[in-house]
C-alpha positions as CSV (number, residue, x, y, z in Angstrom):
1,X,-91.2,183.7,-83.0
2,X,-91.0,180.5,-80.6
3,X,-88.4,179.6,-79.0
4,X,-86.7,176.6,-80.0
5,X,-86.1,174.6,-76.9
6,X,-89.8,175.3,-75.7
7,X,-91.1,174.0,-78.9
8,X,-88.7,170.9,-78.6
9,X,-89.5,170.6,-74.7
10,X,-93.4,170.2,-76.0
11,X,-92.8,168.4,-78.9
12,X,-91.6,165.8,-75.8
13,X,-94.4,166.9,-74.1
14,X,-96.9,166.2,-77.0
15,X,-95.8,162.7,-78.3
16,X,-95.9,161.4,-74.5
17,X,-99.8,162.7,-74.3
18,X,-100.1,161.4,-77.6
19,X,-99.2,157.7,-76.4
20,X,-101.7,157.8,-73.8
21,X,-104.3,159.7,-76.1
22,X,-103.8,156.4,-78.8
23,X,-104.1,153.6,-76.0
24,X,-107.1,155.3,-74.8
25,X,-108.6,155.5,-78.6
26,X,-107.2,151.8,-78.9
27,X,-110.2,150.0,-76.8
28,X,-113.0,152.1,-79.1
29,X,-110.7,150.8,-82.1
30,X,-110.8,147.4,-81.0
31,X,-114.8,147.2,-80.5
32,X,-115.5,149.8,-83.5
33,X,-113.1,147.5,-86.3
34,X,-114.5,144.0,-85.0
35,X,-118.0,144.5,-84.3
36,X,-118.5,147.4,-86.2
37,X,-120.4,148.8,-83.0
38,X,-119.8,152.6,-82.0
39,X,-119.7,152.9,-78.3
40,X,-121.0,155.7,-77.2
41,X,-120.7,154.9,-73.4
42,X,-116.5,154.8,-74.4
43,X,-115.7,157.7,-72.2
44,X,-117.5,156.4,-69.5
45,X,-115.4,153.5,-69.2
46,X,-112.4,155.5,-69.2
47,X,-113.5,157.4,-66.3
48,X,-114.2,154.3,-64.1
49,X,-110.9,152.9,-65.3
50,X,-109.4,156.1,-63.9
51,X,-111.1,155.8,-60.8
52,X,-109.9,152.1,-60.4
53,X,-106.2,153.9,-60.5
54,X,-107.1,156.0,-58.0
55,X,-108.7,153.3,-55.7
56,X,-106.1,150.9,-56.4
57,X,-103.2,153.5,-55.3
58,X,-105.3,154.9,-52.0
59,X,-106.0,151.4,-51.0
60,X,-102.8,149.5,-52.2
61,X,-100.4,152.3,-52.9
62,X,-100.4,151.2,-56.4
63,X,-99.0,153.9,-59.1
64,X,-100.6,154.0,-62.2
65,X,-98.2,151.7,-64.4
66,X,-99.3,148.6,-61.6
67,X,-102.7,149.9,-62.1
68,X,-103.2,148.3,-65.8
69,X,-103.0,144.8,-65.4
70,X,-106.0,145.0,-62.6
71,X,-108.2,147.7,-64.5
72,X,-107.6,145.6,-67.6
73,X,-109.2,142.2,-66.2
74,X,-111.8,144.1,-64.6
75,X,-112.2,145.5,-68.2
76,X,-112.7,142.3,-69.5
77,X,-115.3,141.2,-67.4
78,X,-117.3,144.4,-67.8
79,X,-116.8,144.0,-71.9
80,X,-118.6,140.4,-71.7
81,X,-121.1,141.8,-69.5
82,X,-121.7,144.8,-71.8
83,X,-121.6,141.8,-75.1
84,X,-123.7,139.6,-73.6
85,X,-126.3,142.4,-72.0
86,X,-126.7,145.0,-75.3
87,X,-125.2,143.8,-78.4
88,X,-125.5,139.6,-78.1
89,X,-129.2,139.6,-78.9
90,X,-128.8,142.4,-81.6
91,X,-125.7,141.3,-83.0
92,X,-126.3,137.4,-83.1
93,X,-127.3,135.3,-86.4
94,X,-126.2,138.0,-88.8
95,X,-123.8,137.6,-91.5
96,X,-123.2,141.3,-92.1
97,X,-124.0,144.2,-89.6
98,X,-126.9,146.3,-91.0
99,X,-127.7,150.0,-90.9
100,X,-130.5,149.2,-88.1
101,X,-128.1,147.0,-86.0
102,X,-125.8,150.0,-86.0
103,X,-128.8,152.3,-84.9
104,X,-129.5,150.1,-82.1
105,X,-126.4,150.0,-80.4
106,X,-125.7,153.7,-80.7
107,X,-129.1,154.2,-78.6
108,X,-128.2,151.5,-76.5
109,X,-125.0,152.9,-75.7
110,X,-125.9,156.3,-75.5
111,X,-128.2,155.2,-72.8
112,X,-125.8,153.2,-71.0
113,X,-123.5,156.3,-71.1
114,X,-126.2,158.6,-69.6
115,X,-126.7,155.9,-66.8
116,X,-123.3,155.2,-65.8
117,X,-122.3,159.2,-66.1
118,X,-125.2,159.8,-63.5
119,X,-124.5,156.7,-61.1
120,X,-120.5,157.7,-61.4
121,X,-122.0,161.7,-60.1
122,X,-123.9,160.0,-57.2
123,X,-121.4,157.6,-56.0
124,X,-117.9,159.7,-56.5
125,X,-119.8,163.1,-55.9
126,X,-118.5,166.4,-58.4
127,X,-115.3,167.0,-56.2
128,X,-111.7,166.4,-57.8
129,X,-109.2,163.7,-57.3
130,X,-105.8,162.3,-58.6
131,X,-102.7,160.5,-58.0
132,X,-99.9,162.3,-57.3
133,X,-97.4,159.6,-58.9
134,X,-94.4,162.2,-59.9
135,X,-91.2,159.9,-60.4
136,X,-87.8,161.7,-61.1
137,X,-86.9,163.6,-63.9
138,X,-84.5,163.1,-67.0
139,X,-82.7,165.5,-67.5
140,X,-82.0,166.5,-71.3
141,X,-80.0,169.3,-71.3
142,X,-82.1,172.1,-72.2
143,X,-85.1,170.6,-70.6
144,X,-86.5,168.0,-68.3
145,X,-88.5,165.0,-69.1
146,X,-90.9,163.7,-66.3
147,X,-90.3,160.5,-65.8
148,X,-94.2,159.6,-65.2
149,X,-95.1,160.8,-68.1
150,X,-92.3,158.6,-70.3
151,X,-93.3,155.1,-68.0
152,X,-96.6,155.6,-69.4
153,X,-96.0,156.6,-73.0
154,X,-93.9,153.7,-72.9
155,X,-96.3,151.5,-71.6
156,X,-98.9,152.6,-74.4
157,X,-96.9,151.7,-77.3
158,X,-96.0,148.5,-75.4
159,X,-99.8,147.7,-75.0
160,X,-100.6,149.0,-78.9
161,X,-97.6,146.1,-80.0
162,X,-98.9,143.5,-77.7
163,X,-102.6,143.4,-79.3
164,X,-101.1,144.1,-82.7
165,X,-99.1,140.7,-82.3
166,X,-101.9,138.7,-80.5
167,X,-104.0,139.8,-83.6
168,X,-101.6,138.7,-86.3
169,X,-99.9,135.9,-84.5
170,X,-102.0,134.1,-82.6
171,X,-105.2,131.8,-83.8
172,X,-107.7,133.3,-81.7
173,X,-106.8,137.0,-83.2
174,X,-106.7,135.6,-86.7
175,X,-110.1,134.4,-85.7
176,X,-111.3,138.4,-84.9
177,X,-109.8,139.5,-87.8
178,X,-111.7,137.0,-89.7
179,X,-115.0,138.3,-87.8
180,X,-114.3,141.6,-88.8
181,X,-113.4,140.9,-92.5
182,X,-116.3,138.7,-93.4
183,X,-118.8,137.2,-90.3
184,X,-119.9,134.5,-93.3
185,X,-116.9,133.0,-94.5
186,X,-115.3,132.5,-90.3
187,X,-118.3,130.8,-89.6
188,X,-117.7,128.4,-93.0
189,X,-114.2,128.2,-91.6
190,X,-115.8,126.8,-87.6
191,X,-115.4,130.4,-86.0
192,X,-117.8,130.5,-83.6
193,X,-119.3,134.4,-84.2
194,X,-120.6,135.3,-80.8
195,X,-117.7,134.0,-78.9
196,X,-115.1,135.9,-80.8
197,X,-117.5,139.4,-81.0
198,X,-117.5,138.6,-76.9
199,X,-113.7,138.2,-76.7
200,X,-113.1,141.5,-78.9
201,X,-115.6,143.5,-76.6
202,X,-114.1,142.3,-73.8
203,X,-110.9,143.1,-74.8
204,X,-111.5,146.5,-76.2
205,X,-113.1,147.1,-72.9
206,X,-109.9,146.1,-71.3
207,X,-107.5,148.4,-73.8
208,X,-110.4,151.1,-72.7
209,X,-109.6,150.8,-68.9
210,X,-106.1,149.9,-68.5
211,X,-105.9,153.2,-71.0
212,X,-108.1,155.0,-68.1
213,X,-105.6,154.0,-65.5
214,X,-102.3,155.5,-67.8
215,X,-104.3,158.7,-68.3
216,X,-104.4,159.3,-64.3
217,X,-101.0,160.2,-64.7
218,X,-101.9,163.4,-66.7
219,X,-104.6,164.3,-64.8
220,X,-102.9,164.7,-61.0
221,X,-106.0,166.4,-59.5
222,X,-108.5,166.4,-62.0
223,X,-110.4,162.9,-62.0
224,X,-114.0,163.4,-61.8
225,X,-117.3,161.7,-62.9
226,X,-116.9,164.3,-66.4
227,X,-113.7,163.4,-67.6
228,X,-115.7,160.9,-70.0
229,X,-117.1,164.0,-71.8
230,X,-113.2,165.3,-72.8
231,X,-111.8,162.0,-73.6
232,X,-114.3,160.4,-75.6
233,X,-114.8,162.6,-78.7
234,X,-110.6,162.6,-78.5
235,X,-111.0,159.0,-78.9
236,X,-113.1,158.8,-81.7
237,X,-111.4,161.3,-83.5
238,X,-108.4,159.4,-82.7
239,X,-110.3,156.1,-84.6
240,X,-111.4,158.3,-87.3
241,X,-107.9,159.6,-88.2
242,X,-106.3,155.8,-87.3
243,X,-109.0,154.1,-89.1
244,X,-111.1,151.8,-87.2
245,X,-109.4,148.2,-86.7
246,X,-105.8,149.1,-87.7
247,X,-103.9,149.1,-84.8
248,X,-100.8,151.3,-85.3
249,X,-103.4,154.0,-86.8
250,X,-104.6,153.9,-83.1
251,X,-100.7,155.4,-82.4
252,X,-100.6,157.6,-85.4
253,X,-103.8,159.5,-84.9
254,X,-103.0,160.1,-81.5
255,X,-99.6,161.2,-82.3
256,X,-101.2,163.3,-84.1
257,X,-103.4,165.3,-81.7
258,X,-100.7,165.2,-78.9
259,X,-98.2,166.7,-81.0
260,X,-100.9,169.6,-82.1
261,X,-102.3,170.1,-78.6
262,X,-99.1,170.5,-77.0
263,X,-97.0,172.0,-79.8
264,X,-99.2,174.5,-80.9
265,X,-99.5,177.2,-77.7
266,X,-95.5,177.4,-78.0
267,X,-96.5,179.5,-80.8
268,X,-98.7,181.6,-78.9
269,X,-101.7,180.1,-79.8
270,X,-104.2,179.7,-76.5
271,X,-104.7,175.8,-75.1
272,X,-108.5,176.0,-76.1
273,X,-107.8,176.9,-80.0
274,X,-105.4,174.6,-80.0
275,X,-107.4,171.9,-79.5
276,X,-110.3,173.0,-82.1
277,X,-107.5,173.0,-84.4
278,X,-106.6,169.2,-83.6
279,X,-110.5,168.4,-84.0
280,X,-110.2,170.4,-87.1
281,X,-107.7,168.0,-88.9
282,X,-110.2,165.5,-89.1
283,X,-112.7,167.3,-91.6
284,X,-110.3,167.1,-94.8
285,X,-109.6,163.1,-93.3
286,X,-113.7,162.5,-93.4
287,X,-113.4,164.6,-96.5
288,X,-110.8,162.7,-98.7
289,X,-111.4,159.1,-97.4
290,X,-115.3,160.3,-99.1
291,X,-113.4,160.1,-102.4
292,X,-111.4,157.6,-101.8
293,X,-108.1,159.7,-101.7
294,X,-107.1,157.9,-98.7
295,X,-108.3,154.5,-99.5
């Protein structure tokens, strides 16, 4: 039987990786629930986010809190880039996304991904780096909480509530969720479509990399042209068990998989099945929202 104050200490554990796991997902969210386009070149732009961290705290001693703000407007120069380079002339002058359109950008993502994975293994070579950002601890009693860890579990829910509030409060997000809703009727109402699908890339692309830069905190030695290949299908799965455009879901399905990643080994279950078991979750999701039990 576990012991309690390990399965508590992980449970910690768990829901701080899961608040870094959801703002990572949130940018694929973002891009997925707008546009409707699945980005297949998401993990990618995690990694590069991660190794703006690491260049920003070699270079400027920045930790990886002070990191966001930079990788995000960097993120949302690279998401018009990407709009304006594959999806703009794919996307433009439809009322509806089609079945072909979706086709399109997943090849033209996937091929994006293959390019940047490949330039990110020239330039930053195979060998390992990190940030060792290790702030105090808290100390709860029976265990300790690293302080890193909490800064940036705290700062992912904080980034989750900010979109969620420039989404429902503002015009310009009431304009993107009127994109994603019906592309007709905003552009009856004066919404100009390609502007806002621009300005929800670019600022999934900006949720994607400031989320790169949090995750540098769990990964103290391990950032490396590959990390795209772990976090990516996380992310989707993530989406899937969120659902794609609702924000908070972005918080839940990560949650979620933090909770059974971390939780699950205190019972003597090994780190690898652990993880199979949290992609495992999401076949009886796929399966009920099929018939509509979730809907």
């Amino acid at each position: 039987m576990a012991d309690l104050g390990l399965v508590v200490a992980d449970l910690v554990v768990g829901l701080m990786l899961g608040c870094v796991f959801a703002v990572i997902a949130h940018g694929l969210n973002v891009i997925w629930g707008v546009t409707k386009v699945v980005n297949v070149a998401h993990g990618e732009f995690i990694m590069l986010g991660a190794y703006g961290a690491y260049y920003l705290n070699v270079y400027l001693g920045f930790n990886p809190v002070l990191s966001v703000p930079v990788d995000a407007a960097i993120g949302i120069g690279v998401g018009f880039l990407f709009y304006f380079g594959l999806l703009h002339r794919e996307l433009r002058g439809k009322e509806a996304i089609t079945r072909e359109s979706e086709m399109v950008t997943l090849v033209a993502t996937f091929g994006l991904s293959l390019v940047i994975s490949n330039a990110a293994l020239a330039i930053f070579k195979g060998d390992a780096v990190g940030i060792r950002w290790a702030p105090e601890t808290l100390d709860l009693g029976p265990f300790d909480v690293a302080l890193g860890g909490l800064y940036v579990a705290i700062s992912s829910v904080a980034i989750i509530a900010i979109s969620d509030l420039f989404l429902s409060r503002t015009y310009l997000g009431n304009a993107i969720r009127a994109y994603s809703q019906d592309i007709g009727a905003a552009q009856l109402m004066g919404i100009n479509p390609a502007r806002i699908a621009a300005i929800a890339t670019a600022i999934g692309f900006a949720l994607t990399m400031a989320g790169g830069a949090l995750l540098t905190v769990w990964l103290p030695v391990g950032i490396t042209p590959l990390i795209g290949a772990t976090y990516a299908p996380i992310s989707f799965v993530i989406v899937v068990l969120g659902g794609p455009g609702k924000m908070w879901g972005s918080l839940l399905g990560g949650l979620t998989l933090g909770i059974l990643i971390d939780v699950l080994p205190a019972f003597g279950i090994s780190a690898s099945i652990a993880v199979a078991v949290a992609f495992l979750v999401l076949i009886p999701v796929l399966l009920f929202a099929r018939e509509g039990i979730l809907r």
